[in-house]
Backbone bond lengths (Angstrom), bond angles and torsions (degrees), N, CA, C in turn:
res aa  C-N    CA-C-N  psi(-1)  N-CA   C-N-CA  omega(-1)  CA-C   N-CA-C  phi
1 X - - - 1.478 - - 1.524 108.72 -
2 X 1.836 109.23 139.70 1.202 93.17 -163.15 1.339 103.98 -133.01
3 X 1.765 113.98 117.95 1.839 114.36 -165.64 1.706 96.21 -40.94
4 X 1.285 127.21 146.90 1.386 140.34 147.91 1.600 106.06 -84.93
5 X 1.119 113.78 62.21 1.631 111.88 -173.73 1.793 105.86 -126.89
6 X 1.451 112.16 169.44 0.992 94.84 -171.84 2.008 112.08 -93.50
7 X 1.671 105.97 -149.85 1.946 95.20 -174.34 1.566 91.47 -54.04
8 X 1.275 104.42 -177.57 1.538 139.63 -160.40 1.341 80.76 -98.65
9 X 1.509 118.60 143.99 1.479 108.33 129.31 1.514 137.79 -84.55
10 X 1.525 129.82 173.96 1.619 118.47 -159.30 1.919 97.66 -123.19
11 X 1.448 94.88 143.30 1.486 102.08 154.77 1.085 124.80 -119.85
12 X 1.374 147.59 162.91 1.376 152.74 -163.62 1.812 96.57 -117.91
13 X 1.227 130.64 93.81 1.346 101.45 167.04 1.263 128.69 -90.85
14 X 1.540 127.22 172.07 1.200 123.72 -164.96 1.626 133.76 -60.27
15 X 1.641 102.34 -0.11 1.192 122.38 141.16 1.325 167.21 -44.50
16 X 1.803 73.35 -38.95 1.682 109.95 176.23 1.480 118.65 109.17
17 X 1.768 115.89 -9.09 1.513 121.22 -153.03 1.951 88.69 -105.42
18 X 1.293 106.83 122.27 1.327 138.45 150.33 1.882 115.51 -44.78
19 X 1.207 113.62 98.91 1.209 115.38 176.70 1.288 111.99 -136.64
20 X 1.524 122.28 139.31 1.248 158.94 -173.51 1.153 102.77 -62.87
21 X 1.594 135.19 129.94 1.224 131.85 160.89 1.973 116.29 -150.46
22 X 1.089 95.38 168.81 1.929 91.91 -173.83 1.706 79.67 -138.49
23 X 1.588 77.23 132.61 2.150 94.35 168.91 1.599 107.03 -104.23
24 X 1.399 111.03 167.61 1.546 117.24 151.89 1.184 82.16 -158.25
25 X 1.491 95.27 128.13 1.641 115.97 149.32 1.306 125.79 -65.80
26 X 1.087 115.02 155.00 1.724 109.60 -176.05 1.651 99.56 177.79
27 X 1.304 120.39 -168.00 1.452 133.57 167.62 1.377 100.52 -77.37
28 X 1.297 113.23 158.53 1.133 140.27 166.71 1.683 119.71 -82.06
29 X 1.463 132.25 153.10 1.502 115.15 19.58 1.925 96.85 -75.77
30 X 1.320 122.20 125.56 1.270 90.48 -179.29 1.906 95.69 -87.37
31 X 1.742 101.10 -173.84 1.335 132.52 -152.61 0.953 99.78 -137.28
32 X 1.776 119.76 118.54 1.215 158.16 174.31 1.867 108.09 -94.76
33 X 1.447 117.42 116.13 1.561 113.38 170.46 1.710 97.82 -99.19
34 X 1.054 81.78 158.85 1.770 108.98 -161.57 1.562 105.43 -102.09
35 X 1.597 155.43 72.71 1.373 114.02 -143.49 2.052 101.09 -68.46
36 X 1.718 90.06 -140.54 1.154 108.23 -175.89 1.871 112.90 -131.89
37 X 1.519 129.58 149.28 1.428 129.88 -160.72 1.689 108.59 -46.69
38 X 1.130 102.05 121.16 1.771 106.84 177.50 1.571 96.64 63.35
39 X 1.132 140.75 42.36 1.689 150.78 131.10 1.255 119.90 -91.12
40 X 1.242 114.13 161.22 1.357 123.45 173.60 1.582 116.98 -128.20
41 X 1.423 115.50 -169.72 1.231 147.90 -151.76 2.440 85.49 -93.44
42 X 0.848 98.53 -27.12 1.770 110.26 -150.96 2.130 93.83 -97.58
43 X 1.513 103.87 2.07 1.785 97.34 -172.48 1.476 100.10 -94.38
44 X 1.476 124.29 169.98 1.104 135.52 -162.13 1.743 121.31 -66.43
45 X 1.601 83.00 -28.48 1.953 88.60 174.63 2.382 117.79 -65.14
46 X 1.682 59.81 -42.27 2.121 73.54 -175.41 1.357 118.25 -67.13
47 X 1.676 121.18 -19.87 1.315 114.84 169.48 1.586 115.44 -117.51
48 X 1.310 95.52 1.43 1.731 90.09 166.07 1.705 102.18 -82.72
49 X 1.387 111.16 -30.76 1.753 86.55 -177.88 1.508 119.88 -92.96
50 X 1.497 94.05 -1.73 1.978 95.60 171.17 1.397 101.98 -79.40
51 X 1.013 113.61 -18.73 2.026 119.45 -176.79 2.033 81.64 -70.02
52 X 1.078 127.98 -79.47 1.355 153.74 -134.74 1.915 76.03 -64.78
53 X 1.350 115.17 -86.66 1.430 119.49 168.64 1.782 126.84 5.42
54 X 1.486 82.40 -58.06 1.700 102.13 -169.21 1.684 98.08 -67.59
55 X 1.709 102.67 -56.87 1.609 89.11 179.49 1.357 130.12 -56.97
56 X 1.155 105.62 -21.10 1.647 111.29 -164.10 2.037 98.81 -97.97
57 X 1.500 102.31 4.93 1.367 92.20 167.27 1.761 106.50 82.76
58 X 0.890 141.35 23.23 1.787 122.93 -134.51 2.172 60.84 -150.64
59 X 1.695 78.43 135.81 1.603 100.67 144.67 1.418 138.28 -63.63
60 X 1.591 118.81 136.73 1.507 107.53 -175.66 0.907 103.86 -137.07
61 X 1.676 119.45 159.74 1.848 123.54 162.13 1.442 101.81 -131.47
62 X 1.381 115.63 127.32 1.472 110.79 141.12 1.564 103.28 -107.30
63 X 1.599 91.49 179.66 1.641 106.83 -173.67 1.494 117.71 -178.18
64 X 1.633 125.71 143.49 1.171 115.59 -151.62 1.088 83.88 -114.13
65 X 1.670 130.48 144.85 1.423 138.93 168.71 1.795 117.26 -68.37
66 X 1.228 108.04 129.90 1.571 102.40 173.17 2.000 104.92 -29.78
67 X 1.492 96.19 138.16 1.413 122.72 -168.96 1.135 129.90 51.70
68 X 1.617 109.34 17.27 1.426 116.91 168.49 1.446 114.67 -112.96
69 X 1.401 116.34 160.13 1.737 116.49 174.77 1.981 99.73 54.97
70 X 1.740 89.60 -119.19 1.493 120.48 -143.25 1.368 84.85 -93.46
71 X 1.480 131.52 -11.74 1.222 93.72 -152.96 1.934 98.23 -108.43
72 X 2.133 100.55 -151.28 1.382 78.07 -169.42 1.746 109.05 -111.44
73 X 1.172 129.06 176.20 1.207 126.96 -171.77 1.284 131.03 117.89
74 X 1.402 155.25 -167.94 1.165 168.57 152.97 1.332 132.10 -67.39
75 X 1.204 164.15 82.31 1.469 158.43 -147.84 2.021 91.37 -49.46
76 X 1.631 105.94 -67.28 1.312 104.87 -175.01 1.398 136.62 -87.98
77 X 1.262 108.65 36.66 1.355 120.66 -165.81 2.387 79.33 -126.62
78 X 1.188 129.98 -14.50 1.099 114.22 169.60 1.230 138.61 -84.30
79 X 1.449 147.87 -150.89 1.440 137.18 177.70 1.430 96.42 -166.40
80 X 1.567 134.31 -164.02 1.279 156.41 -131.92 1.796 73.12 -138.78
81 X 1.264 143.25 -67.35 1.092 135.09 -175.48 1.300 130.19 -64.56
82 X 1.453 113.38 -43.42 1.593 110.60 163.57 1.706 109.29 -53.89
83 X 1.405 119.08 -57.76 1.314 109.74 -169.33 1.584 118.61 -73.90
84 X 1.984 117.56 11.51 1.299 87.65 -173.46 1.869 75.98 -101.64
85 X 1.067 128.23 0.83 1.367 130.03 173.29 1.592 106.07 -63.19
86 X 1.261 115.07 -65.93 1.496 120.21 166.68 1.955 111.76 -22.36
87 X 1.354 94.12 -63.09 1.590 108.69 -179.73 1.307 101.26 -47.87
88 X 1.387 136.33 -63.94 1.476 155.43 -158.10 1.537 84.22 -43.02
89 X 1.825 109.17 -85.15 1.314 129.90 -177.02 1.550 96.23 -27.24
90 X 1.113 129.97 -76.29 1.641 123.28 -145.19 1.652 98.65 -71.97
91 X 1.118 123.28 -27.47 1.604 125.56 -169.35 1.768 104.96 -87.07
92 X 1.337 111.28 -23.29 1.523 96.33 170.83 1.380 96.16 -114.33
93 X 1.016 156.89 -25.70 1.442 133.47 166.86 1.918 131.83 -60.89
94 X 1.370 88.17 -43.13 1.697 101.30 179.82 1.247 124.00 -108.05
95 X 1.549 92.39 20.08 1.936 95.10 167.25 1.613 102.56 -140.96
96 X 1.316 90.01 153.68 1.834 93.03 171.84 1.526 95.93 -114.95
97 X 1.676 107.74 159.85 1.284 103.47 178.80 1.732 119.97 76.45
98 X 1.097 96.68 156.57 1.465 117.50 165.73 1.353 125.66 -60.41
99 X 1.802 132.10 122.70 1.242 109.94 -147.97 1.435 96.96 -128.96
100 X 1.117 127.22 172.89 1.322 142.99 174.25 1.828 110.14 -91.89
101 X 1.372 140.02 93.36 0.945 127.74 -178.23 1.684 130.25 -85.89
102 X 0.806 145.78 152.06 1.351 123.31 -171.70 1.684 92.06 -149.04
103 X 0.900 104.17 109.23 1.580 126.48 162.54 1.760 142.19 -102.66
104 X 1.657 89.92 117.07 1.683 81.43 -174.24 1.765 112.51 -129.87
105 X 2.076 77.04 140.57 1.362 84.01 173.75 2.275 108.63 64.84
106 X 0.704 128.81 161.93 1.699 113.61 -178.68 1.752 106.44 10.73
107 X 1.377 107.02 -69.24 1.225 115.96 178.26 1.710 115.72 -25.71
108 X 1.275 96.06 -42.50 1.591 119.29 174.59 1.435 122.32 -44.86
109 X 1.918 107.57 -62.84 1.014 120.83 152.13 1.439 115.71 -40.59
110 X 1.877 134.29 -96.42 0.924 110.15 -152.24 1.471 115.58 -75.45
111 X 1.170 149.54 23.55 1.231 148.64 154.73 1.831 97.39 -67.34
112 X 0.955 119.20 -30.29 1.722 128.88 -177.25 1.547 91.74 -58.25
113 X 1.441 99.82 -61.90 1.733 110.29 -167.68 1.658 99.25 -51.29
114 X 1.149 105.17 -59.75 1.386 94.34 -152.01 1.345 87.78 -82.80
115 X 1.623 151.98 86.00 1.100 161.16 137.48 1.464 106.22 -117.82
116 X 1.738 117.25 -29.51 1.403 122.32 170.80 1.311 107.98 -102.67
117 X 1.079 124.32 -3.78 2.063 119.14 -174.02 1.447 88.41 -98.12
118 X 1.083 137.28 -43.03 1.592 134.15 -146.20 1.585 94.33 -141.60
119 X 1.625 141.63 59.75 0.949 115.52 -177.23 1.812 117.30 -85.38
120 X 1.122 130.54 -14.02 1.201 137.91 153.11 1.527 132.72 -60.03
121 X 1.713 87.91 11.00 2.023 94.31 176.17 1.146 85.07 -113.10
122 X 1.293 143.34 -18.56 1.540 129.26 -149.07 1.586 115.06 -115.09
123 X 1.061 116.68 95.63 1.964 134.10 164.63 1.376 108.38 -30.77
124 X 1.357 99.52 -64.95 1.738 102.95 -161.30 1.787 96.64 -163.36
125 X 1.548 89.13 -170.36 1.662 101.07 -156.08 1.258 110.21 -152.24
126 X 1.342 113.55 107.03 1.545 117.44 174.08 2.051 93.52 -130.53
127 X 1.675 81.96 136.50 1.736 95.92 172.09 1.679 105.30 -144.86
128 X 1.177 115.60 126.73 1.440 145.17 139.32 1.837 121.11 -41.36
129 X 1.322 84.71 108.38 1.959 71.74 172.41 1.543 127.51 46.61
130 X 1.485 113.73 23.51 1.319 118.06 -171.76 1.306 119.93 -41.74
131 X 1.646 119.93 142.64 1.730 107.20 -169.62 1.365 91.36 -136.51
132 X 1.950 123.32 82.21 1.554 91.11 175.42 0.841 100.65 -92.70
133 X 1.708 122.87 -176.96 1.148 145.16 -171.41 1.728 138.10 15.11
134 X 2.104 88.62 34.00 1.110 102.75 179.85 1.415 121.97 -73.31
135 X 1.612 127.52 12.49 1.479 124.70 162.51 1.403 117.44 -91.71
136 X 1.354 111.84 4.19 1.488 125.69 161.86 1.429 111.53 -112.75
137 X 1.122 139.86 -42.87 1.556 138.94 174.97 1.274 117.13 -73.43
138 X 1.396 115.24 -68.71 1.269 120.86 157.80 1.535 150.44 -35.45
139 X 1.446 108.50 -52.48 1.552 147.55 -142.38 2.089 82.61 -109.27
140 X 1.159 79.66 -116.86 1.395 91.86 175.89 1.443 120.97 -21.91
141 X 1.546 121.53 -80.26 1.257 112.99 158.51 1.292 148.45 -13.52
142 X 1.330 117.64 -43.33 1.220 144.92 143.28 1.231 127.26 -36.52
143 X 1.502 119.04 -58.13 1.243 119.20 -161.01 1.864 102.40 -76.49
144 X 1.265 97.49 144.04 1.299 105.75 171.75 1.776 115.28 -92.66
145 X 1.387 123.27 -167.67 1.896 113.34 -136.92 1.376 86.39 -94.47
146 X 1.524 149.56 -8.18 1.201 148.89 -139.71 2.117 79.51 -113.59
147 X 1.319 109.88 -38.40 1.356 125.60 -140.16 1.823 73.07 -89.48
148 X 1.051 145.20 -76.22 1.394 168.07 -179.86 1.807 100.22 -34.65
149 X 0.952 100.83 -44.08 1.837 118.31 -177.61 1.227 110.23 -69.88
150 X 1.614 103.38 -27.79 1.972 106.11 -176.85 1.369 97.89 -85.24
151 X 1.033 114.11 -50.60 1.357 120.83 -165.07 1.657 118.36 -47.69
152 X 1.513 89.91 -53.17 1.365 90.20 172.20 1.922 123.47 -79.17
153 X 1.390 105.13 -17.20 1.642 110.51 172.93 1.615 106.07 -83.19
154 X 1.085 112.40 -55.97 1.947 105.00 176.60 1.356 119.74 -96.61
155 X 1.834 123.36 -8.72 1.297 125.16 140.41 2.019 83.98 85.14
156 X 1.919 101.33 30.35 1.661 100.97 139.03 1.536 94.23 160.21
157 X 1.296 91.44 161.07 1.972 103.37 -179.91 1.461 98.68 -146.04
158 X 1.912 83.22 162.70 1.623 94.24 -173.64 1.610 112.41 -111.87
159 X 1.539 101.15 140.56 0.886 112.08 -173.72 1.693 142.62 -102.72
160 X 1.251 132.95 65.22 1.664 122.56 -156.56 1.482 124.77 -15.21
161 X 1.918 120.30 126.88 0.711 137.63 -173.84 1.543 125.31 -110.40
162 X 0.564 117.07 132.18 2.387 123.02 -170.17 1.530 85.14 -83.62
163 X 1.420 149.36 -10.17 1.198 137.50 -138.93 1.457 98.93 -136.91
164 X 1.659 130.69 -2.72 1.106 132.22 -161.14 1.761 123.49 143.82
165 X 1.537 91.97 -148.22 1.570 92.74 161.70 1.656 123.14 -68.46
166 X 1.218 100.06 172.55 1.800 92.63 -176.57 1.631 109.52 -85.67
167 X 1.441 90.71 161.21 1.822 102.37 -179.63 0.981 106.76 -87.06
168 X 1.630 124.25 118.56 1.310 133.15 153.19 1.168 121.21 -80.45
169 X 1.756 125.88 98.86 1.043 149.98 -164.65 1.602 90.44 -84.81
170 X 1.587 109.35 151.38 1.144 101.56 170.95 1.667 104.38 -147.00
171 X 1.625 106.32 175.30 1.645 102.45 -152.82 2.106 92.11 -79.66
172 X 0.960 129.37 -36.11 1.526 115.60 156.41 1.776 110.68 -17.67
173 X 1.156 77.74 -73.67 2.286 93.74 -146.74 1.860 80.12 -62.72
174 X 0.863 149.46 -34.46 1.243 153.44 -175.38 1.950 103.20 -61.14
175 X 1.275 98.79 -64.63 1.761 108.41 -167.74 1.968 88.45 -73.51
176 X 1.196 131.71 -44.45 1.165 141.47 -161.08 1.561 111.72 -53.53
177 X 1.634 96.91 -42.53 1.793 115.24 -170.91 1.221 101.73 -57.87
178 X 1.828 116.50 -41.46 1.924 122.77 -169.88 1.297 111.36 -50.11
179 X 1.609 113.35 -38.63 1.846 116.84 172.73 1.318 121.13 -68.08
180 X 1.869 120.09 -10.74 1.070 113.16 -171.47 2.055 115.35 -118.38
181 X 1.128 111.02 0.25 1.277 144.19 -164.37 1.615 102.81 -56.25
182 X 1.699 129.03 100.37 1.397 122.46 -157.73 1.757 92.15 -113.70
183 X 1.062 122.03 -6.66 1.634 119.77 -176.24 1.537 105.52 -100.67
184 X 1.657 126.09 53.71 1.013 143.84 151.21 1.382 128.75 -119.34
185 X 1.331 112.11 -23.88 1.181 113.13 159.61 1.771 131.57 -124.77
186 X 1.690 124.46 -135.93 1.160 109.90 161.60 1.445 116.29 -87.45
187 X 1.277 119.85 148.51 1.767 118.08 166.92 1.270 105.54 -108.85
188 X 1.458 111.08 123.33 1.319 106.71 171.40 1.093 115.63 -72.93
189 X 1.423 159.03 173.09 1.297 146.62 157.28 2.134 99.51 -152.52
190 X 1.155 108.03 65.36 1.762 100.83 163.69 0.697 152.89 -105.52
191 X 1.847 98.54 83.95 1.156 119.56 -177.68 1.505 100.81 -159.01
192 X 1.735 129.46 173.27 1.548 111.12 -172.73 1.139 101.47 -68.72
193 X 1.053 133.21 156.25 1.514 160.85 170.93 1.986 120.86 -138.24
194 X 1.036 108.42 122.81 1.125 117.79 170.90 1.841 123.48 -143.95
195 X 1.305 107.41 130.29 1.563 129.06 -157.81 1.862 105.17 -94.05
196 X 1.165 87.72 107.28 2.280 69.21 178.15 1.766 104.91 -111.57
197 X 1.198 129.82 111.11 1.114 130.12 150.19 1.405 136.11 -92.47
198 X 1.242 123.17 136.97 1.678 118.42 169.92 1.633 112.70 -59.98
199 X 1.337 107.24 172.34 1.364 104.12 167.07 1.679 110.63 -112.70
200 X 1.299 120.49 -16.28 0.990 108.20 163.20 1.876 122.82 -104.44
201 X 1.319 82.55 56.55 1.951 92.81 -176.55 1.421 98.22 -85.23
202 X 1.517 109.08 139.09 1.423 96.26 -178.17 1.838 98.05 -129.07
203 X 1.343 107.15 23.18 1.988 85.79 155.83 1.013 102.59 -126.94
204 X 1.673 131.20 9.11 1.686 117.34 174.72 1.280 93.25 -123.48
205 X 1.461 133.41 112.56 1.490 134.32 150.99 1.417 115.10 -31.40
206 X 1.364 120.48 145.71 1.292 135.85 -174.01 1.895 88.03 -85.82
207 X 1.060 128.21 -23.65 1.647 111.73 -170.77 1.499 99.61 -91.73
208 X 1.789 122.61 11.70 1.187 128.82 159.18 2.238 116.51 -83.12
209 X 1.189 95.78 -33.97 1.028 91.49 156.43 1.431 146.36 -67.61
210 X 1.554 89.74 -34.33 1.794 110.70 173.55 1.396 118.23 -53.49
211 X 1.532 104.28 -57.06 1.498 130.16 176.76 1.894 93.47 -52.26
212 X 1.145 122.67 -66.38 1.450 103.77 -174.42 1.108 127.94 -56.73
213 X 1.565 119.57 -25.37 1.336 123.93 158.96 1.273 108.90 -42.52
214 X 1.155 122.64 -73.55 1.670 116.46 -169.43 0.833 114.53 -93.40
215 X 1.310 133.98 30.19 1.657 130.63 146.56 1.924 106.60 -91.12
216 X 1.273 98.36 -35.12 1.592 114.90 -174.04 1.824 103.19 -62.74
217 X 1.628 109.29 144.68 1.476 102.15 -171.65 1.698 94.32 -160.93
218 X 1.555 91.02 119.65 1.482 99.96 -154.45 1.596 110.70 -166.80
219 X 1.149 112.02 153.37 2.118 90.23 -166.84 1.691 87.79 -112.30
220 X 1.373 132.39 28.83 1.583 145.32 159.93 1.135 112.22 -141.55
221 X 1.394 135.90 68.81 1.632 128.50 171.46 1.749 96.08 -119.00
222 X 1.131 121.14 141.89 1.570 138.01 -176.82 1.862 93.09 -155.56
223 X 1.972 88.40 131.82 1.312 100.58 172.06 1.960 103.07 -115.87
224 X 1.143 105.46 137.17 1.275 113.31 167.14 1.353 138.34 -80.72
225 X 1.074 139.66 78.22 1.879 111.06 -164.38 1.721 90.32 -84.32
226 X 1.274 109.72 138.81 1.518 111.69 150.01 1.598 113.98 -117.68
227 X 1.547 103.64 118.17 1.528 117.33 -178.47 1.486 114.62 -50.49
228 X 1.123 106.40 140.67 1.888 119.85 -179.14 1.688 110.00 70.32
229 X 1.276 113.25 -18.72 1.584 97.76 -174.25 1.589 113.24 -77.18
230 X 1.271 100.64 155.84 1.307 108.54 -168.20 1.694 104.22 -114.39
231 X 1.595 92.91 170.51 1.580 120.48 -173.31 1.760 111.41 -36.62
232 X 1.254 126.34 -31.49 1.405 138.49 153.57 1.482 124.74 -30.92
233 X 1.565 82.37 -84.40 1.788 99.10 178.53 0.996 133.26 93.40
234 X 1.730 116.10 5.94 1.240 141.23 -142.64 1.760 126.46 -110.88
235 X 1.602 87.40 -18.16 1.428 86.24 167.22 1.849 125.32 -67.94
236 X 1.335 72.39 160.46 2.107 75.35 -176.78 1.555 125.63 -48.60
237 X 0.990 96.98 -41.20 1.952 88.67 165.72 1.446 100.70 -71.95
238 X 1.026 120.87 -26.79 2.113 111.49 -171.48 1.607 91.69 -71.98
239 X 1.027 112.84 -54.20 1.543 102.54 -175.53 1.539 122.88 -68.58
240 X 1.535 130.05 -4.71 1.132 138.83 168.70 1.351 107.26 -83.33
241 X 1.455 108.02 -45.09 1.650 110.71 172.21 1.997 115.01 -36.49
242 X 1.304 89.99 -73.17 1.693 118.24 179.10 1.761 80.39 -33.44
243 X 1.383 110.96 -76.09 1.425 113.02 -159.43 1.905 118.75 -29.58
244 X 1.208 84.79 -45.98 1.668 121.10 -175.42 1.558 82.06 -57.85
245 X 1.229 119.24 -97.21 1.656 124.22 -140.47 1.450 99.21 -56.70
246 X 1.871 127.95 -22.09 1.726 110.87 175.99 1.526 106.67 -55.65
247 X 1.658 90.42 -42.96 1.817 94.00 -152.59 2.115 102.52 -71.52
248 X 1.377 115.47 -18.52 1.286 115.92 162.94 1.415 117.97 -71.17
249 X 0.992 127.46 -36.72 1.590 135.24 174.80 1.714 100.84 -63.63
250 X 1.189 119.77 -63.99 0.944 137.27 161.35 1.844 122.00 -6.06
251 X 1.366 83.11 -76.90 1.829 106.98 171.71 1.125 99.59 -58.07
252 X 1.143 132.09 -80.47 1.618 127.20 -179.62 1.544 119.92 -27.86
253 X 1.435 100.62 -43.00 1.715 79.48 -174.39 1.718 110.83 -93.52
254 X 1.389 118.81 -12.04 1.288 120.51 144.91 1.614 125.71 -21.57
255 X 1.302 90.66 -64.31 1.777 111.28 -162.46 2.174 95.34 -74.90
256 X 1.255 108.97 -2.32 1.682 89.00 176.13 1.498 125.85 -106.24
């Protein structure tokens, strides 16, 4: 799905990296989407809820991480740390207030981060397919010794993708993920929070959700499974769902 909107506008973060972003003003708390690894700002989740946003009046941000989408840079020249920096940049510059984040899939992850880097920007918490520290659980884990041998001799390998061309993982975003890794200890999260996974998602294990359950510590955390949906999330009830759990998060922090 493809926004009919016009160019992006750009931020510079304090990094130096040029990233793509689309505003709507509105009331607050507004709601920031998070995408997902090698996604953008332009997929069906990020402009079905700026559509949803606009009606309901409520402020929004999307935004594409250095070397993704609109913005500027390299896909493999990034990491789990540059882009939750990107996030940082777009969440304290182009929002006022306390925000509603919604993260999918990666997005998932650093929306996690920035619940402990920035916890005084963040309202509430809705994530899609959350994948933390899947370049260590996942990624790595995965790879077998031939796969481990490249990495470290050409410093990255490629990986088959359901979404396109293959992911060229590289030995950075690999060593990079170990500094960012939140399913080792407790996460605080206080504020509502709610987790939606499919059951038929097939690149984030459902015992990835579990594990965040009980790492997560919060007096509002609710996990969702919705049966048959997949790693996407995108069909029209999936996107009414999402709709559902802002505007519940939402109410809650209204009512305190």
């Amino acid at each position: 799905m493809t926004a009919p909107d016009t160019a992006p506008d750009y931020l510079t973060t304090p990094q130096g990296r040029r990233i793509a972003y689309r505003r709507t003003e509105g009331a607050g708390p507004g709601i920031v989407f998070l995408s997902g690894f090698k996604s953008d700002m332009q997929g069906t989740k990020a402009v079905a809820l700026e559509e949803w946003a606009k009606q309901q009046g409520r402020a929004y941000l999307r935004f594409d991480y250095s070397g993704h989408g609109e913005s500027d840079g390299e896909f493999t020249a990034g990491c789990i740390g540059d882009w939750a920096e990107d996030a940082r940049a777009a969440i304290t510059q182009l929002t006022e207030g306390p925000q509603i984040l919604v993260g999918s899939s990666m997005g998932g992850w650093i929306s996690l981060l920035m619940t402990q880097a920035i916890p005084d920007q963040v309202a509430g918490l809705v994530t899609i397919a959350a994948a933390p520290d899947f370049t260590e659980d996942s990624m790595w884990a995965g790879f077998d010794a031939a796969q481990r041998a490249a990495l470290d001799m050409v410093e990255q390998v490629s990986l088959p993708s359901d979404y396109g061309e293959p992911y060229i993982i590289t030995k950075r975003l690999i060593e990079d993920g170990r500094n960012h890794l939140v399913l080792r200890d407790r996460l605080p999260l206080p504020f509502p929070t709610r987790f939606l996974i499919g059951t038929a998602d097939e690149a984030v294990d459902l015992s990835v959700a579990y594990r965040l359950m009980e790492r997560a510590e919060g007096p509002d955390i609710r996990l969702t499974l919705v049966k048959d949906a997949d790693h996407r999330f995108s069909e029209p009830e999936n996107l009414t769902l999402i709709e559902e759990m802002i505007a519940q998060v939402s109410a809650v922090i209204a009512e305190r």
